[in-house]
mmCIF file as Biopython writes it, N, C-alpha, C and O atoms, coordinates in Angstrom:
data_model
#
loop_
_atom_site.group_PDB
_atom_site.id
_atom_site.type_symbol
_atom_site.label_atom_id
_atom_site.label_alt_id
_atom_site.label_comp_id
_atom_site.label_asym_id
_atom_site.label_entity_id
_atom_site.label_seq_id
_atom_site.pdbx_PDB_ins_code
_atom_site.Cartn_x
_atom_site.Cartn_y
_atom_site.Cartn_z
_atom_site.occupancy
_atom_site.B_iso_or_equiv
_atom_site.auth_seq_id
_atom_site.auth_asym_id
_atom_site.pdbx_PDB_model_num
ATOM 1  N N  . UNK A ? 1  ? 9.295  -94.129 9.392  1.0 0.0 1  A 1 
ATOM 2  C CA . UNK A ? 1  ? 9.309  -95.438 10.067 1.0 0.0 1  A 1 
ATOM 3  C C  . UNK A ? 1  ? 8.109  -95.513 11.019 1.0 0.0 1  A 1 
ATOM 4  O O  . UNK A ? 1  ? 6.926  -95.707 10.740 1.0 0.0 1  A 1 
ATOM 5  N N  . UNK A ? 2  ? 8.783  -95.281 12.397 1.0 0.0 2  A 1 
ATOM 6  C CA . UNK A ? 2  ? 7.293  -95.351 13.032 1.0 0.0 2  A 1 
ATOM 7  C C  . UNK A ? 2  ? 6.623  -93.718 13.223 1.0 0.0 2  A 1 
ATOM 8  O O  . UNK A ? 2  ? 5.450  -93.650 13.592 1.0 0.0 2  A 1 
ATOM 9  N N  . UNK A ? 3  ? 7.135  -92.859 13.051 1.0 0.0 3  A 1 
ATOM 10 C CA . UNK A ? 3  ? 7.054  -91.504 12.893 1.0 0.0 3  A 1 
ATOM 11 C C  . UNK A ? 3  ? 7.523  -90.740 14.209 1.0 0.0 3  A 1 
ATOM 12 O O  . UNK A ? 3  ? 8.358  -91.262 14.948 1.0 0.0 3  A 1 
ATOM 13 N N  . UNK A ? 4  ? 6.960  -89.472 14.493 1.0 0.0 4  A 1 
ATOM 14 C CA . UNK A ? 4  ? 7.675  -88.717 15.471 1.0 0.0 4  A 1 
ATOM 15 C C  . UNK A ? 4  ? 7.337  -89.225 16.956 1.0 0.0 4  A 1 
ATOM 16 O O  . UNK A ? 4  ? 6.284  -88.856 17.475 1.0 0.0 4  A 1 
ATOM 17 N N  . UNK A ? 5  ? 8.398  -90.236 17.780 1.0 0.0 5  A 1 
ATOM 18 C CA . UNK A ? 5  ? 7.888  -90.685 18.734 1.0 0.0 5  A 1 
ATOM 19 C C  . UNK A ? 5  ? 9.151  -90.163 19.393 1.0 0.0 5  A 1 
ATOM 20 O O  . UNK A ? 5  ? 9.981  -91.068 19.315 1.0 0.0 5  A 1 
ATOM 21 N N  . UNK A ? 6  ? 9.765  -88.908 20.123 1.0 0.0 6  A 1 
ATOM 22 C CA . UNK A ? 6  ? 10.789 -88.226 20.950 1.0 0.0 6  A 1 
ATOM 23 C C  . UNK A ? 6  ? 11.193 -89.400 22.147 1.0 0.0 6  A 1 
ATOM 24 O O  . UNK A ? 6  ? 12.239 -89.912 22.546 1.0 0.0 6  A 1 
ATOM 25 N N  . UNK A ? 7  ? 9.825  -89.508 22.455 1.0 0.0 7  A 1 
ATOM 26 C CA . UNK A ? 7  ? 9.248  -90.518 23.420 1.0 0.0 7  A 1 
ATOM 27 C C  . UNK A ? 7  ? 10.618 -91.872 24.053 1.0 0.0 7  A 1 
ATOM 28 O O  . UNK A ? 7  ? 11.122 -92.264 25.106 1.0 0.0 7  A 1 
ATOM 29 N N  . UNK A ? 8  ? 10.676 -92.111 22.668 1.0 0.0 8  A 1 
ATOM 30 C CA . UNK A ? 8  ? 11.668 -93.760 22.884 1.0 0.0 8  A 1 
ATOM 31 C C  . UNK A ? 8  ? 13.056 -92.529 22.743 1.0 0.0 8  A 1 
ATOM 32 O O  . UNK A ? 8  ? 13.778 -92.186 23.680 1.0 0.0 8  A 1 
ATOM 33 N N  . UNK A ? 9  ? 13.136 -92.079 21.444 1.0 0.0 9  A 1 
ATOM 34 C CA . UNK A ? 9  ? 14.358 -91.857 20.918 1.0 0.0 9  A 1 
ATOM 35 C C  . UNK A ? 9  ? 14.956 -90.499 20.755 1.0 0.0 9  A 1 
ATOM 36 O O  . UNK A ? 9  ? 15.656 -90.331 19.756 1.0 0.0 9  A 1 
ATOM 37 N N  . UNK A ? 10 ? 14.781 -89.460 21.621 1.0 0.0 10 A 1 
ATOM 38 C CA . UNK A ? 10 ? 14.887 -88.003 22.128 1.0 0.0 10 A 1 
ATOM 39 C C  . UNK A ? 10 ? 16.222 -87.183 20.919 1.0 0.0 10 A 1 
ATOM 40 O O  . UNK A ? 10 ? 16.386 -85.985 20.687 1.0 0.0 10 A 1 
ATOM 41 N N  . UNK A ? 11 ? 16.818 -88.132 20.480 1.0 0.0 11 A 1 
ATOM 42 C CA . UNK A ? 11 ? 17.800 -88.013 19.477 1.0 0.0 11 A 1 
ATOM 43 C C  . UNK A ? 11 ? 17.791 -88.304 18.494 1.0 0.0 11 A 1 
ATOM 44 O O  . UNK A ? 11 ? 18.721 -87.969 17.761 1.0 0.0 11 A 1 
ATOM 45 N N  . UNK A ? 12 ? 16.847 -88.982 18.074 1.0 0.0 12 A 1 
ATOM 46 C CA . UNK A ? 12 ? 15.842 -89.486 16.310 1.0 0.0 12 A 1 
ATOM 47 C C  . UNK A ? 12 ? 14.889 -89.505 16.568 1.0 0.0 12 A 1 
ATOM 48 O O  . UNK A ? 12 ? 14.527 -90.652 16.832 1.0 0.0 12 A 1 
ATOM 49 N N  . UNK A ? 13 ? 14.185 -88.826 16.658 1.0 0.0 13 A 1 
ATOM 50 C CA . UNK A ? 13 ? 12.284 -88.855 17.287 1.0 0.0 13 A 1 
ATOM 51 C C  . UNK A ? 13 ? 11.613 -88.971 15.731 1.0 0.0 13 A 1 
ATOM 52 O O  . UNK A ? 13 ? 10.395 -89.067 15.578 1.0 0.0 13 A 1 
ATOM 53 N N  . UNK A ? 14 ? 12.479 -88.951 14.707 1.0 0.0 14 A 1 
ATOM 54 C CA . UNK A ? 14 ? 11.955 -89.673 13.411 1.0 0.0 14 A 1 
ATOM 55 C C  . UNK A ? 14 ? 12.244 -90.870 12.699 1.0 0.0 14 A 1 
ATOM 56 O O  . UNK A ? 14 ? 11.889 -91.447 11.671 1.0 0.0 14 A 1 
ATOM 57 N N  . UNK A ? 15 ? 13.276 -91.057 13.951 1.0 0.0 15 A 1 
ATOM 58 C CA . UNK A ? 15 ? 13.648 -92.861 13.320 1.0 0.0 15 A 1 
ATOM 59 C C  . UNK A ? 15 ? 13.341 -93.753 14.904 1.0 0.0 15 A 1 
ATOM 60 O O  . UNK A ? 15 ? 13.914 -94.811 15.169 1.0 0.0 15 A 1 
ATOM 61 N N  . UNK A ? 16 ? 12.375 -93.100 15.799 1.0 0.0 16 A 1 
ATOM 62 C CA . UNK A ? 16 ? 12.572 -93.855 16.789 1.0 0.0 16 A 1 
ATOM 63 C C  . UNK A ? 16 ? 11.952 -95.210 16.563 1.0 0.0 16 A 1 
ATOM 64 O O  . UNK A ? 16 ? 10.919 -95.063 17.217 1.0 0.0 16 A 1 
ATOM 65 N N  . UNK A ? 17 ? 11.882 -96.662 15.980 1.0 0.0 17 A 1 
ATOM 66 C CA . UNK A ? 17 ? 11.946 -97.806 16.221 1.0 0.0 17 A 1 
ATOM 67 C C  . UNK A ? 17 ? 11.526 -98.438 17.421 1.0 0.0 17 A 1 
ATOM 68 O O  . UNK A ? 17 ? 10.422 -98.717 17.888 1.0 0.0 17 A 1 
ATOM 69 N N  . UNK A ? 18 ? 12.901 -98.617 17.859 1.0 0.0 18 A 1 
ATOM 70 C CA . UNK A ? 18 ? 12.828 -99.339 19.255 1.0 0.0 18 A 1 
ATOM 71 C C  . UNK A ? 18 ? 11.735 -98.854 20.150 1.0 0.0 18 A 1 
ATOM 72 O O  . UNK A ? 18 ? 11.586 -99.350 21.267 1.0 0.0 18 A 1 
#
């Protein structure tokens, strides 16, 4: 998706989206 962003989504840092 948007790729490894921990950043937003610390718990899907491979589906972080939002």
């Amino acid at each position: 998706v948007m790729g490894v962003d921990d950043s937003v989504s610390p718990e899907c840092p491979l589906l972080a989206t939002d």
